[in-house]
Backbone as CSV, one residue per row, in Angstrom:
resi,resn,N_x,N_y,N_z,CA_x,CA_y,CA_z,C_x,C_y,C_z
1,UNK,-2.305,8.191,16.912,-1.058,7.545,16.530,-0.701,8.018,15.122
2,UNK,0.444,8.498,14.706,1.342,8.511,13.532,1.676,7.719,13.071
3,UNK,2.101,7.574,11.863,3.004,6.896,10.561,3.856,6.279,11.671
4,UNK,4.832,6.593,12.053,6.248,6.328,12.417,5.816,5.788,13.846
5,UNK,5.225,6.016,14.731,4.868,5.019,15.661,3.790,3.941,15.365
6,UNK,2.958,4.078,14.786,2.399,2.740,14.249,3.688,1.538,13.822
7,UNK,4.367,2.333,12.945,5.841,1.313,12.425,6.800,1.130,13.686
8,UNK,7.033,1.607,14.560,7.535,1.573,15.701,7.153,0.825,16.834
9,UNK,5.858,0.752,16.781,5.164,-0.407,17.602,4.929,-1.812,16.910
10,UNK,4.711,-1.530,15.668,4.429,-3.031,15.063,6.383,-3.648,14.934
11,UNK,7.005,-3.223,14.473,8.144,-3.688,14.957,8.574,-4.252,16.002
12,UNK,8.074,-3.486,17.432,8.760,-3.928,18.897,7.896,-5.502,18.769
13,UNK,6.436,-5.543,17.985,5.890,-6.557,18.334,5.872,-7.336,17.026
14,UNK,6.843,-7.295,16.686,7.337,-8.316,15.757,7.055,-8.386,13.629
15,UNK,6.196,-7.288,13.416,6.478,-7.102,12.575,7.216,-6.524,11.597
16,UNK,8.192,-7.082,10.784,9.296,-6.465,9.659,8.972,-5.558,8.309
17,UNK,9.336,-4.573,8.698,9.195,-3.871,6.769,9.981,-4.090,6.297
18,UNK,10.636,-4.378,4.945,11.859,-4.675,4.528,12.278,-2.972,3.982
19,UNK,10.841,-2.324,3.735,11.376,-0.900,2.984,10.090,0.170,3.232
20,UNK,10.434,0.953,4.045,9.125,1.854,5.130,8.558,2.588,3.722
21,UNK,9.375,2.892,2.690,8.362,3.500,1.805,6.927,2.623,1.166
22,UNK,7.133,1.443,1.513,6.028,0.039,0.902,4.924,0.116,2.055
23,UNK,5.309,0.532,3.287,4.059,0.663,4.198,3.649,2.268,4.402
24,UNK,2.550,1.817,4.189,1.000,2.841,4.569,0.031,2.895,5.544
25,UNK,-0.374,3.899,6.238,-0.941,4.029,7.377,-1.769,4.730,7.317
26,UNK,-3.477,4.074,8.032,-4.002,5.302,8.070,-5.299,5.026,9.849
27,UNK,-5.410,6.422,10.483,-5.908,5.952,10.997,-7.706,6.553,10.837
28,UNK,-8.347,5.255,11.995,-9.461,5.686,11.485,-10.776,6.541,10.946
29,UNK,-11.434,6.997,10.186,-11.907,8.289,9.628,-13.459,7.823,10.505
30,UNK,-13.884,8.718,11.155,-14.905,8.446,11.796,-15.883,9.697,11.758
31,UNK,-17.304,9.222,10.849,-17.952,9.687,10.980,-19.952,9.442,11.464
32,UNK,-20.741,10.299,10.774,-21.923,10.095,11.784,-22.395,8.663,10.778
33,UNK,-22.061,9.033,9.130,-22.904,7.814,8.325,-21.800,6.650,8.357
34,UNK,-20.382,6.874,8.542,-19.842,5.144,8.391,-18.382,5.907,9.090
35,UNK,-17.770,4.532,9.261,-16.228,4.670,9.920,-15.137,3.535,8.961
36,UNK,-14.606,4.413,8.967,-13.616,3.571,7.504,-12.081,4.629,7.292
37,UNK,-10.757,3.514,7.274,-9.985,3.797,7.131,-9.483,4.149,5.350
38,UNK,-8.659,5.330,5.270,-8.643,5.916,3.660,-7.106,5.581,3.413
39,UNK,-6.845,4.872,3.070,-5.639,4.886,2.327,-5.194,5.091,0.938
40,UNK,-3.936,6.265,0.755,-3.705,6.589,-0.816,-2.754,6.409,-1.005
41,UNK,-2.448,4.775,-2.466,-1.229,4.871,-2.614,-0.857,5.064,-3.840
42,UNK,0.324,5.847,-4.611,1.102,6.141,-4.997,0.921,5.437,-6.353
43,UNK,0.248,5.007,-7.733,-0.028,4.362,-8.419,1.750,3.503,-9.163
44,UNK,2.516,4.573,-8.712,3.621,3.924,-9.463,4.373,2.889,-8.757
45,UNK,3.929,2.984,-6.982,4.684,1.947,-6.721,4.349,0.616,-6.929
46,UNK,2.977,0.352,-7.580,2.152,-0.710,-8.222,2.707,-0.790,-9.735
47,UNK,2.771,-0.591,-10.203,2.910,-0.082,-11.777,4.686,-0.620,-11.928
48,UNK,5.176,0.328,-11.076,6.927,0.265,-11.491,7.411,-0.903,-10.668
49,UNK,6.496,-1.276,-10.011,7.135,-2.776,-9.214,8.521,-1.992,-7.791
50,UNK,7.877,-1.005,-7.245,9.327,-0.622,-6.478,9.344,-1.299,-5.047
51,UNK,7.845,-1.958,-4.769,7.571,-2.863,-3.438,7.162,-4.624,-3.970
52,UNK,7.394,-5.371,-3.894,6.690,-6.883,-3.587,5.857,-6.645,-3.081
53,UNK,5.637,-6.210,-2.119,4.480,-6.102,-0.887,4.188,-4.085,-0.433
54,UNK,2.713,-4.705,-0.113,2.294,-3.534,0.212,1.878,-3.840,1.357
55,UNK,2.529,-2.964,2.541,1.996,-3.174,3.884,1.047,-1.694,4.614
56,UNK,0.295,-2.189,4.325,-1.049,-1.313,5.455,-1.038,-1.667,6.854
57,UNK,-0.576,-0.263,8.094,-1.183,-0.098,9.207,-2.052,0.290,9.098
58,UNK,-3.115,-0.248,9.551,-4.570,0.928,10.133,-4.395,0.944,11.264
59,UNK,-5.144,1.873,12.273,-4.973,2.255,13.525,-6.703,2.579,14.067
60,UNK,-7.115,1.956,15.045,-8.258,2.058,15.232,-8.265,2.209,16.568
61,UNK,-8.249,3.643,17.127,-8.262,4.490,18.455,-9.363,3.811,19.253
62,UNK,-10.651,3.651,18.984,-11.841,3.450,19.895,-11.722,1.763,20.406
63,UNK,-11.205,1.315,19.572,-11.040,-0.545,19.749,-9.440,-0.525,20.371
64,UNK,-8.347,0.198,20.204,-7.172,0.026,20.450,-6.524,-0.938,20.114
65,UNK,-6.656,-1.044,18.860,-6.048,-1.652,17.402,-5.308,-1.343,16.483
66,UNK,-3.925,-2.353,16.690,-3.858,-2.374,14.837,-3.542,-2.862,14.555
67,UNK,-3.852,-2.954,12.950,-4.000,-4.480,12.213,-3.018,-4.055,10.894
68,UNK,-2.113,-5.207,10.635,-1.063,-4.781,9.744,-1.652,-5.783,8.808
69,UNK,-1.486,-5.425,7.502,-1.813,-6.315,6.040,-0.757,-6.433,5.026
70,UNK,-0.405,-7.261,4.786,0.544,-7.433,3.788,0.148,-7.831,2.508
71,UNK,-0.036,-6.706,1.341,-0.880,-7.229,0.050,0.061,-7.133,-0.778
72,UNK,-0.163,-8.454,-1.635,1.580,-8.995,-2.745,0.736,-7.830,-3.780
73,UNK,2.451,-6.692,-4.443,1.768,-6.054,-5.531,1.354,-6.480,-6.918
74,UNK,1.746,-8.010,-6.656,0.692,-8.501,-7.981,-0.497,-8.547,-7.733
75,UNK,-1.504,-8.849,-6.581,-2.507,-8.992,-6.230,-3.477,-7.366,-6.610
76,UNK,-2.616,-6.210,-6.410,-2.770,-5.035,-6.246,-2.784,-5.527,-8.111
77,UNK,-2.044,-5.401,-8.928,-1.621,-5.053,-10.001,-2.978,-6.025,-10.809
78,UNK,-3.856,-7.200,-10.523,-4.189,-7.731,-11.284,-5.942,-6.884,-11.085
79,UNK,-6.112,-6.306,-9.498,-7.311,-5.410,-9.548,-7.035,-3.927,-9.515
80,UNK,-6.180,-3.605,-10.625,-5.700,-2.629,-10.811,-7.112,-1.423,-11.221
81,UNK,-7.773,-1.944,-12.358,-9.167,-1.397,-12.873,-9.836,-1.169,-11.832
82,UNK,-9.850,-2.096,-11.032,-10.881,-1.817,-10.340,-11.425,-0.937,-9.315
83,UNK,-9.834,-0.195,-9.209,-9.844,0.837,-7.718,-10.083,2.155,-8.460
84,UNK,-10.444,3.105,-7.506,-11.076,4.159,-7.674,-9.415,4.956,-7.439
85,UNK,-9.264,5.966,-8.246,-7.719,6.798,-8.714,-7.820,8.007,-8.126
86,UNK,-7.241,8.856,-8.064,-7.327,10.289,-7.839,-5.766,11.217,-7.958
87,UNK,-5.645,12.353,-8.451,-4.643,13.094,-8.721,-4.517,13.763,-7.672
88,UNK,-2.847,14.054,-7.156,-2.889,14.867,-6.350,-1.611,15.376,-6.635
89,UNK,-1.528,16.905,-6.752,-0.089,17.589,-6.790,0.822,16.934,-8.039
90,UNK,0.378,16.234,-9.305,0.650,15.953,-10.527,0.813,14.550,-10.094
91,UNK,0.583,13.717,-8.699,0.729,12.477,-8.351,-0.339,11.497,-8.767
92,UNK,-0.505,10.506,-9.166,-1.884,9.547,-9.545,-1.454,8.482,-8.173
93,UNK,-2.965,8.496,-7.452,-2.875,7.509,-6.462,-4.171,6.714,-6.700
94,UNK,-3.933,5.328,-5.691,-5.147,4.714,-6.077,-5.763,5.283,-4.269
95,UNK,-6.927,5.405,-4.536,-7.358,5.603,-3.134,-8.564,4.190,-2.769
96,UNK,-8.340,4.000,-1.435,-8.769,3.388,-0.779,-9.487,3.567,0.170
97,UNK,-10.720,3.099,0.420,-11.438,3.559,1.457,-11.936,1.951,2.015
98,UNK,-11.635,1.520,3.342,-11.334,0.395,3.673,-12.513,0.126,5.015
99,UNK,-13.246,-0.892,5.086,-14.859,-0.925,5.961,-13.869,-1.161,6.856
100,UNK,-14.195,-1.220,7.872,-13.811,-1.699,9.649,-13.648,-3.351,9.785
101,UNK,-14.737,-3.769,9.343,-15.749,-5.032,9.473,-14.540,-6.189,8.613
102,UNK,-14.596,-5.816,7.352,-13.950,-6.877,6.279,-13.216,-6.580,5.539
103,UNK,-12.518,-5.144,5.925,-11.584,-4.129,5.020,-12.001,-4.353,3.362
104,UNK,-13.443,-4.282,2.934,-13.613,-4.407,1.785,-13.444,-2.767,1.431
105,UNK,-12.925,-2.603,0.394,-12.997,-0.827,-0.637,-14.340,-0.704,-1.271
106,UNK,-14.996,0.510,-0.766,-15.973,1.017,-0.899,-16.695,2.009,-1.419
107,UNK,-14.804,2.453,-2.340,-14.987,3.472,-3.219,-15.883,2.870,-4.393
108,UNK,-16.178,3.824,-5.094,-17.493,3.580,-6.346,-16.371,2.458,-7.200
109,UNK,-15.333,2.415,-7.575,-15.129,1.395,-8.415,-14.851,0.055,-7.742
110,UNK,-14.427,-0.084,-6.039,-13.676,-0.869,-5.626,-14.528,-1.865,-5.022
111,UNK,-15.846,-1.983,-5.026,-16.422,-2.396,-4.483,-16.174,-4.063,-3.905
112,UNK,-15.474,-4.756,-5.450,-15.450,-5.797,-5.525,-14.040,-6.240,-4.862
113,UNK,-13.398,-5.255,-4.482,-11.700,-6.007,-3.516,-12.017,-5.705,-2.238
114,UNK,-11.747,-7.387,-1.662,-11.517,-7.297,-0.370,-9.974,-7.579,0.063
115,UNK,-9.795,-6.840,1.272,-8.185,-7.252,1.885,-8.434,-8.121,3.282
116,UNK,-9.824,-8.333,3.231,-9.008,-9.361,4.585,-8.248,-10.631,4.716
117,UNK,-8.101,-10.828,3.484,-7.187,-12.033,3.339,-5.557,-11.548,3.191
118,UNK,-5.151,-10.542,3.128,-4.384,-10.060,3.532,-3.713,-9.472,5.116
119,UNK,-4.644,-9.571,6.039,-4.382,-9.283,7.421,-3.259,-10.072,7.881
120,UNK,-2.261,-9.834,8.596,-1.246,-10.802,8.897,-0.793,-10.527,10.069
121,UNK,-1.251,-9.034,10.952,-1.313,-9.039,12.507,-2.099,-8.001,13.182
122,UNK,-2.736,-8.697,14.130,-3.498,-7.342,15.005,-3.491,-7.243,16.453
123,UNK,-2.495,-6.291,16.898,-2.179,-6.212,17.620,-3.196,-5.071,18.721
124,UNK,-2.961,-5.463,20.424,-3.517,-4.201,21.311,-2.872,-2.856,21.442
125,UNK,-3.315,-2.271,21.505,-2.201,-1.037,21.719,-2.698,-0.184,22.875
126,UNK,-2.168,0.631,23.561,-2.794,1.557,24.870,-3.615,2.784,24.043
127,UNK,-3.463,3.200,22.667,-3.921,4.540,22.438,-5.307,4.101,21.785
């Protein structure tokens, strides 16, 4: 599944973006030592305030899942330190690397944010 059908399906089933650049998608990274979804966002849309909300699709092929999260960017903005950063193409993102289990971040700085209190739908999907 893609960006644009993840948002395409969570829509038909009832979830709203107010602004598709605020949602992020990723699906799941599966390997032999762990399985965990990576999400990288954009440090300024935290910073410059250009979303309220940050909405994460993940997409989880083997379970036929997905689970949409809606995280307020103050929540983002107050564990700002704490996420692990990375440059890309003169861009600063915060990256995310998100467990299966409790969507806790598992990057070396993030250890201490969890998003499952952010989950707000998880839907079946056929893929």
């Amino acid at each position: 599944m893609n960006r644009s059908e993840a948002i395409a399906f969570a829509e038909q089933k009832g979830s709203l973006f107010a602004h598709k650049r605020c949602v992020h998608f990723s699906n799941v990274s599966h390997s032999a030592i762990k399985s965990v979804w990576w999400v990288d966002i954009p440090l300024s849309k935290i910073v410059d305030c250009i979303c309220t909300n940050l909405h994460l699709i993940l997409h989880n092929a083997l379970e036929k899942k997905l689970i949409v999260l809606e995280v307020p960017v103050k929540d983002m903005k107050r564990h700002l330190s704490e996420f692990s950063t990375r440059t890309r193409k003169g861009i600063e993102f915060i990256s995310l690397e998100l467990t299966l289990d409790n969507f806790m971040d598992t990057r070396p700085k993030g250890s201490t944010v969890a998003f499952k209190q952010y989950v707000k739908n998880t839907y079946k999907t056929t893929k």
